[in-house]
C-alpha positions in Angstrom: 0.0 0.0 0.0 1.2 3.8 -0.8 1.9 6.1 1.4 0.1 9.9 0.6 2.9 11.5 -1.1 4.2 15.1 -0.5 4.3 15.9 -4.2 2.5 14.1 -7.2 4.4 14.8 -10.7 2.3 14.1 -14.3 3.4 13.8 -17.8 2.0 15.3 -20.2 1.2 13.5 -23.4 -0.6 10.1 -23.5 -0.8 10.7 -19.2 -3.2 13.9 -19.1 -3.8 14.5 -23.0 -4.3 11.9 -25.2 -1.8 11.9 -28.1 -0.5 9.1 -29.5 -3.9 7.3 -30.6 -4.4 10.0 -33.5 -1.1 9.2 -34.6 -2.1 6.7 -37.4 -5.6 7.9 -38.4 -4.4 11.5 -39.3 -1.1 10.4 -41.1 -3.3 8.0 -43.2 -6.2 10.9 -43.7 -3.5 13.5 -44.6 -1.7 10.8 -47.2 -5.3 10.4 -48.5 -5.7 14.0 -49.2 -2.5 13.7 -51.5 -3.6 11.2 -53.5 -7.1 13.0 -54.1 -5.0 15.8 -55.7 -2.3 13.3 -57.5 -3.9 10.3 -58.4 -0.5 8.5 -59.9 -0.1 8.2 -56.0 -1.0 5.5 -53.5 -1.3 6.5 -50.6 -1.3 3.5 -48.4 2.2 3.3 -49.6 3.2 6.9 -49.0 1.8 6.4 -45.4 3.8 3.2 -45.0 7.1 5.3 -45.8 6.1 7.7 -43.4 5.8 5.0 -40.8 8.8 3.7 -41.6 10.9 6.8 -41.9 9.4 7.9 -38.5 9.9 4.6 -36.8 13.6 5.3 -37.8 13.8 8.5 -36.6 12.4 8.4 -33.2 14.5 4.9 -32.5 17.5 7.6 -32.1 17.9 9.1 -28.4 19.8 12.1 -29.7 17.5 12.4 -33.1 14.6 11.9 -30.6 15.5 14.6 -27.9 16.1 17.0 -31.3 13.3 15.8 -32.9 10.7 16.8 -30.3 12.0 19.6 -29.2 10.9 21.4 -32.9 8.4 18.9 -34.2 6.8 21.0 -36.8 10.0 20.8 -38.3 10.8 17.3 -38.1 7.3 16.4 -39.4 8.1 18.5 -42.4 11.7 16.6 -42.4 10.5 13.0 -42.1 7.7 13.7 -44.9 10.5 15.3 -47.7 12.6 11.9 -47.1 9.1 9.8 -47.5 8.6 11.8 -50.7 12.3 11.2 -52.0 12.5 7.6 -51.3 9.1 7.3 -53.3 10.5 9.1 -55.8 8.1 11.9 -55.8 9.7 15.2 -56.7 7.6 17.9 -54.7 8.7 18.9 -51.8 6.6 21.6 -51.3 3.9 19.2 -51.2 5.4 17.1 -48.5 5.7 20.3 -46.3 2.4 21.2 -46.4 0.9 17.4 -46.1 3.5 17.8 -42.7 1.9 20.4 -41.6 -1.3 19.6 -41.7 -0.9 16.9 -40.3 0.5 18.8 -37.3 -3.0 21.3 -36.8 -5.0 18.2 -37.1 -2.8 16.5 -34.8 -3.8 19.3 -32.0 -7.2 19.8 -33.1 -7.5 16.1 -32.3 -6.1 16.5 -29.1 -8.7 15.5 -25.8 -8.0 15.0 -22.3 -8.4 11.5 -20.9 -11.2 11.2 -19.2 -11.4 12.3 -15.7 -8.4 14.0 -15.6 -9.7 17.2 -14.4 -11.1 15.6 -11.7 -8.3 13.9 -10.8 -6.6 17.3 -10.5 -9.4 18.7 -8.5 -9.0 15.9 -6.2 -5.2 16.5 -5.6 -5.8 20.0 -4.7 -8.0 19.2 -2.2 -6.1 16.6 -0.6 -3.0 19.3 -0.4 -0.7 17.6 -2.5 1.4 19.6 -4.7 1.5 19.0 -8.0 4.0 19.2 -10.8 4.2 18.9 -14.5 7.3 17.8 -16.2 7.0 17.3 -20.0 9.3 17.1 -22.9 9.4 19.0 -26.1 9.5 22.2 -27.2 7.8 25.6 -25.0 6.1 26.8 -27.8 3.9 23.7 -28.5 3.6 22.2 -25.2 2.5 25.3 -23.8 0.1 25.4 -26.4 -1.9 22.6 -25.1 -1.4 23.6 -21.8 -3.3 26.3 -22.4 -5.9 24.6 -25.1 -7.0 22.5 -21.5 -6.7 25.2 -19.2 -4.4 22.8 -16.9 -2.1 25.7 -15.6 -3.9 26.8 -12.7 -3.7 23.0 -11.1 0.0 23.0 -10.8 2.2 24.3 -8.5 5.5 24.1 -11.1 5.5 23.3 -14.8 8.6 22.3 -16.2 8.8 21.9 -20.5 12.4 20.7 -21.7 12.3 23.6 -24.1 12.3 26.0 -21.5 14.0 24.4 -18.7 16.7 23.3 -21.6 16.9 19.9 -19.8 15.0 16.9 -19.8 13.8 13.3 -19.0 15.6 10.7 -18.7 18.3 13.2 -17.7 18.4 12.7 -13.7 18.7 16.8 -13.4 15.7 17.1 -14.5 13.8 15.6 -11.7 16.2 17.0 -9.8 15.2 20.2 -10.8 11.6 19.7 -10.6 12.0 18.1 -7.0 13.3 21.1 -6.2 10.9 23.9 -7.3 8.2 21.6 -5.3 10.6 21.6 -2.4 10.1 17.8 -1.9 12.2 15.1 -1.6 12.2 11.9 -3.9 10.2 9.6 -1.7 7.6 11.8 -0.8 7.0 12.4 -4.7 4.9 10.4 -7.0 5.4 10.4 -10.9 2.9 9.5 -13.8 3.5 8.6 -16.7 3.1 6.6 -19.7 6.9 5.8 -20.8 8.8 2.9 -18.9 11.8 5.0 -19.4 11.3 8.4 -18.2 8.4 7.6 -15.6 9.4 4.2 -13.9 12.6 3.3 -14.4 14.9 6.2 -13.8 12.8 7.8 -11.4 12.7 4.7 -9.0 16.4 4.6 -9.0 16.0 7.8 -7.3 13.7 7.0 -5.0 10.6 8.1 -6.4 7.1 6.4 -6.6 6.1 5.7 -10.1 3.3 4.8 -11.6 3.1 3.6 -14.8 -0.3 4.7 -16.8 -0.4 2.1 -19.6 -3.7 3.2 -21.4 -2.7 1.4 -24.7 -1.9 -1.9 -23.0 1.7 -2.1 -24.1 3.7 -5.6 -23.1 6.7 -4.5 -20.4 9.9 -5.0 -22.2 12.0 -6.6 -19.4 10.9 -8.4 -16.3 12.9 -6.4 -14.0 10.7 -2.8 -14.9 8.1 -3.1 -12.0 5.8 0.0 -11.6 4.9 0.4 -8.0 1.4 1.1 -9.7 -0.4 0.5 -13.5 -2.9 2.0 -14.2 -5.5 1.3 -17.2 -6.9 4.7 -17.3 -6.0 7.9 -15.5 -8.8 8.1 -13.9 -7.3 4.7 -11.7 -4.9 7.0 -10.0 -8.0 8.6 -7.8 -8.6 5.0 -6.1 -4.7 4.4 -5.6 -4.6 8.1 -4.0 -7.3 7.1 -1.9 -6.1 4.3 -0.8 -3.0 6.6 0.5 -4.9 9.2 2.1 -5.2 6.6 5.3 -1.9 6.0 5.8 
């Protein structure tokens, strides 16, 4: 059983917001689109070199941590080398297929359900409560404000501001420091093994692994202290907490 934490820090994307499960449908629509307007092109295969080429490119910590940290751009980037290993001669067609992909992308974005509530509660139970996301300022504070999440947290730390960022153990440094707790009174959320269970046990901290798209753990040895199926899980687990 969990002990009520000091400090509860969230993740952003596919914790709070759901992101990654319009991945696939707006690629394909915005491949679609293409074709409509160049019929020589199919374009379940130009979405398949997308994939791939992304795939690729996020597989890369360094490409990765440069990669999100000016998305728009590397959207644009992984679409011109779809487009040239296709053969298609038009990159000013594969920079505007990129970015709209990118608007729909965010006018697709939607809290998880309960989530707000899940804030609320927090609050009330007189837990601080942090933010720590990757990426770059400009778009992450973007949906910050799209969801009106600000006023809940007590810090909000974006790499692209901060210029640091998970798995890098300053980072939670940092953030355990503008909440002015220590590790073991702090409980992180998240949805990636990496950033939000692994390195942030090995200093101490709770984590709790939110695992909405059922993904099979890698190695044996990752154990969350907590998985949850939806975010809306973590008010029971907190709960639970509150009487010890």
């Amino acid at each position: 059983m969990l002990t009520k934490p000091k400090a509860i820090i969230f993740d952003l994307d596919d914790t709070l917001i759901m992101s990654d499960g319009t991945v696939q449908k707006t690629w394909e629509e915005v491949c679609k689109k293409y074709e409509t307007r160049h019929p020589d092109i199919n374009s379940e295969e130009l979405y398949q070199k997308v994939r791939e080429i992304a795939v690729w490119y996020w597989s890369d910590a360094t490409r990765h941590r440069e990669g999100r940290n000016n998305m728009d751009q590397t959207r644009r980037n992984i679409a011109i080398k779809a487009f040239e290993q296709l053969g298609l001669d038009d990159k000013s067609g594969a920079v505007a297929m990129a970015d709209e992909y990118s608007e729909l992308r965010y006018s697709r974005l939607e809290l998880f359900p309960g989530s707000l509530e899940l804030l609320k509660m927090i609050r009330q139970a007189e837990i601080k409560l942090g933010m720590m996301t990757n990426g770059e300022a400009k778009m992450q504070r973007r949906k910050i404000e799209q969801f009106a999440l600000a006023p809940y947290f007590d810090v909000i730390q974006i790499e692209g501001e901060a210029g640091i960022g998970k798995p890098e153990i300053e980072a939670y440094r940092m953030i355990l420091d503008s909440l002015g707790t220590t590790a073991d009174q702090t409980w992180i959320v998240g949805d990636n093994l990496e950033w939000e269970v692994i390195v942030p046990q090995q200093l101490g901290m709770t984590a709790i692994w939110h695992n909405y798209y059922q993904k099979e753990i890698p190695n044996p040895g990752i154990v969350p202290d907590r998985t949850l199926s939806v975010i809306a899980e973590l008010a029971a687990v907190l709960t639970e907490s509150l009487g010890n």
